[in-house]
N, C-alpha and C positions, 0 to 999 in steps of 0.2 A: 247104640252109638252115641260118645257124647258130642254135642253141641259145644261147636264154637264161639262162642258168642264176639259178633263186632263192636267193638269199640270207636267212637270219633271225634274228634278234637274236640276240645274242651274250650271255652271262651277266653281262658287266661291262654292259652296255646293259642288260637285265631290271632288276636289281638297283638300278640308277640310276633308273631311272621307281619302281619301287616305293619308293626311298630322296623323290623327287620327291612321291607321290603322298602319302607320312606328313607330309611335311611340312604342304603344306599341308592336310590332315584335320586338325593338331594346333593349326594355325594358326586355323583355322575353327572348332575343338570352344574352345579359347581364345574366342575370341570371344563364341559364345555364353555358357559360364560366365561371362563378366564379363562379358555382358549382363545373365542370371538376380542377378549379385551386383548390380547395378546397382538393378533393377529392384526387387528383395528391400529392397535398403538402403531405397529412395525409398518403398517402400509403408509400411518401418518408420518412416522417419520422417513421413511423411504421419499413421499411426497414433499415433503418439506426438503429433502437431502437433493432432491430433483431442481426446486423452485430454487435454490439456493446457485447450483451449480448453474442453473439456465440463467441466472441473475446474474450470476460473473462472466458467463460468457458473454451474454448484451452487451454490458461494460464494455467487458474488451474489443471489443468491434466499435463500438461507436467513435464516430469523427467530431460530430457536432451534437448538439443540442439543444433548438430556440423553444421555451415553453413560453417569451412574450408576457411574464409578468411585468409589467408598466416599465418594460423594456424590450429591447432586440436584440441585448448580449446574447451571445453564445456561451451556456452556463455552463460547458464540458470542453469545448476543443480551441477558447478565443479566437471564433471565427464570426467576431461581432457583427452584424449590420448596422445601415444607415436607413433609416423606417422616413420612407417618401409618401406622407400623408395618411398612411393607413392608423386607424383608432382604436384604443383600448376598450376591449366589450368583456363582459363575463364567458368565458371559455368552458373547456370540459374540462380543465384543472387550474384553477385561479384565473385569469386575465388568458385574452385572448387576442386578435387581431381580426380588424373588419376593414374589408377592400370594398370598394362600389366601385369597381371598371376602371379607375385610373391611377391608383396607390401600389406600392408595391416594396420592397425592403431586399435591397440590394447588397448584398454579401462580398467579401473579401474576392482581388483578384484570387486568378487559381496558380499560385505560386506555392498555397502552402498545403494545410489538410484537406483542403477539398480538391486539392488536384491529382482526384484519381483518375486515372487515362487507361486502365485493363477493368475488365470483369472480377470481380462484383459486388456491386453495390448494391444497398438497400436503402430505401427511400417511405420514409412515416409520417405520418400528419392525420390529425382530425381535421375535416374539413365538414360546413354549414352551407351550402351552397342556396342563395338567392336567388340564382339565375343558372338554367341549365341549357337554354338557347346558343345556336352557335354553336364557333370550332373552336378550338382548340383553347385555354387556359391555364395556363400554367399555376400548380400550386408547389409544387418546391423543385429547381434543379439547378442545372449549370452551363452556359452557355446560352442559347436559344431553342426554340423549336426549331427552326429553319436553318439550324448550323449545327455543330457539333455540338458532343456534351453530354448530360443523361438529365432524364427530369422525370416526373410522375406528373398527369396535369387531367385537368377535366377536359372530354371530347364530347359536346351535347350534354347527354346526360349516361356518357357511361364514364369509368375512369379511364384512361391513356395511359402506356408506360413507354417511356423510347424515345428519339429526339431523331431528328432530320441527318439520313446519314449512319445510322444507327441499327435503321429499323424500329420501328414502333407496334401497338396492337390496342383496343379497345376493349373493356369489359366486356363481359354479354350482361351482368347485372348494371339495371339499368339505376339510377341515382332521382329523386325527387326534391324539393328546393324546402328549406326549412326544421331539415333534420341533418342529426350527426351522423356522421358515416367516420370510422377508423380506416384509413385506406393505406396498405402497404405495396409497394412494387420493387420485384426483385430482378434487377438486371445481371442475367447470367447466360448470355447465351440463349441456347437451345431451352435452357431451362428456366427461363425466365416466366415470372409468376403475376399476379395480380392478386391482393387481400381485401375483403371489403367485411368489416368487422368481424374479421377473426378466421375468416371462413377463404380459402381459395376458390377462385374463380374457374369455372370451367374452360374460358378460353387461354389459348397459346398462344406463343411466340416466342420469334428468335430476335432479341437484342441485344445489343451490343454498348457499352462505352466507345465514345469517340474522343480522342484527344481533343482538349479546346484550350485555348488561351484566354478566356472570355472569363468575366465574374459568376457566383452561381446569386440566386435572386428566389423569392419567394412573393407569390402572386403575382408575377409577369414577367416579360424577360428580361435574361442580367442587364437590359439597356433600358427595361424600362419604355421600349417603343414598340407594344402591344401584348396579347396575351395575356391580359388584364384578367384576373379571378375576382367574380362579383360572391362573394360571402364573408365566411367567418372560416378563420384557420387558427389552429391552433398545435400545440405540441412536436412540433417539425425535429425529426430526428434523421440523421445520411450515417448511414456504416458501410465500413470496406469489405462486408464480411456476408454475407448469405443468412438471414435470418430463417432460421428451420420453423417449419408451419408451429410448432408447439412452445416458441419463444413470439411468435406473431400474436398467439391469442392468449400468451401470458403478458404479453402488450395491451393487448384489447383490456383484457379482462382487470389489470388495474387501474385503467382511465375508465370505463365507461360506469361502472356503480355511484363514481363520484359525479356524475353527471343527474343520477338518474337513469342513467340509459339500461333498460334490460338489455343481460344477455343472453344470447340466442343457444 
């Protein structure tokens, strides 16, 4: 019987599959990279397409806007104030405002954009607090505590959202003296919120807007006879519109890098 004799690849044939087999591995590892670039770009730009749209919607909601560079104009809505002793400090975006217990910057009667009298409003400020002793401190609203109106204020050392009449509620995060806190308060009802750098707050309540005739006022009340805020306030913004959690910490997160401040 004859023999078959076996045969097996030859080194110029090995070499040749393996030359075969890099290719297309390189062909296929290609691919996916420019899938991944693909995919990266389209989410960057969806992100970007996101940032844009939540940028225009803030806009359109906002009434005012004191950022307190070595003024108290209102740089969005000409709801100037009159700054009652309170002092130009370095802020978390240019210049700032510093209270010691008896300063305060008193705002336009409520005849024009600040006289929102229905739900809801949204209430913004970096505030520096000195002093967390005590009740009640108003750091931006309208009217009084003890009257109508809507305001966001320090209570101890948590934030307050609500005014006399209203309904009001306190943080459960508690606040410490010497550092920035971003703090936002959403009066809406049932669904009214507390923000403390970006982040909502576990506790609840139900607030409300109350009609006022009264001026609105920043670091105490629109008379100016108490509710004195001992710190540093800066950036004060009032919208007529419901800020959604993911335009609160698109807030947060372009003031606090220029500060220094990590974000959480």
């Amino acid at each position: 019987m004859r023999k078959i004799k076996k045969q097996g690849f030859t080194l110029i044939e090995i070499l040749f599959v393996i030359i075969i087999i890099g290719i297309i591995a390189s062909m296929v590892i290609v691919a996916i990279a420019q899938s991944s670039k693909d995919k990266a770009r389209i989410a960057k730009g969806l992100s970007y397409s996101d940032s844009l749209r939540a940028r225009g919607q803030i806009e359109e909601a906002t009434v005012s806007y004191w950022n307190f560079n070595n003024d108290v104009k209102d740089s969005w809505g000409g709801n100037d104030g009159t700054n009652n002793g309170a002092s130009f400090v370095a802020g978390v975006v240019g210049d700032a405002l510093s209270f010691s217990g008896t300063q305060y910057v008193l705002l336009p009667a409520a005849s024009g954009t600040l006289n929102i009298n229905v739900n809801p409003v949204t209430l913004e400020a970096w505030i520096k607090p000195n002093s967390v002793a005590g009740g009640i401190k108003e750091i931006v609203g309208r009217g009084t505590y003890a009257s109508n109106g809507y305001g966001i204020n320090l209570n101890g050392n948590k934030i307050n959202l609500g005014i006399h009449g209203g309904g009001n509620f306190n943080s459960a995060t508690a606040l410490t003296t010497g550092n920035w806190y971003h703090v936002v308060g959403v009066i809406n009802g049932a669904s009214s919120k507390i923000y403390i750098n970006g982040v909502a707050d576990i506790a609840t309540g139900n607030v409300s807007v109350v009609n006022s005739s009264l001026n609105g006022s920043i670091g105490a009340s629109s008379i100016g006879a108490g509710y004195f805020f001992n710190g540093i306030i800066d950036e004060v913004r009032i919208y007529n519109k419901v800020l959604t959690a993911y335009q609160i910490q698109r807030r947060y997160a372009e003031s606090a890098p220029r500060h220094g401040i990590a974000l959480k």
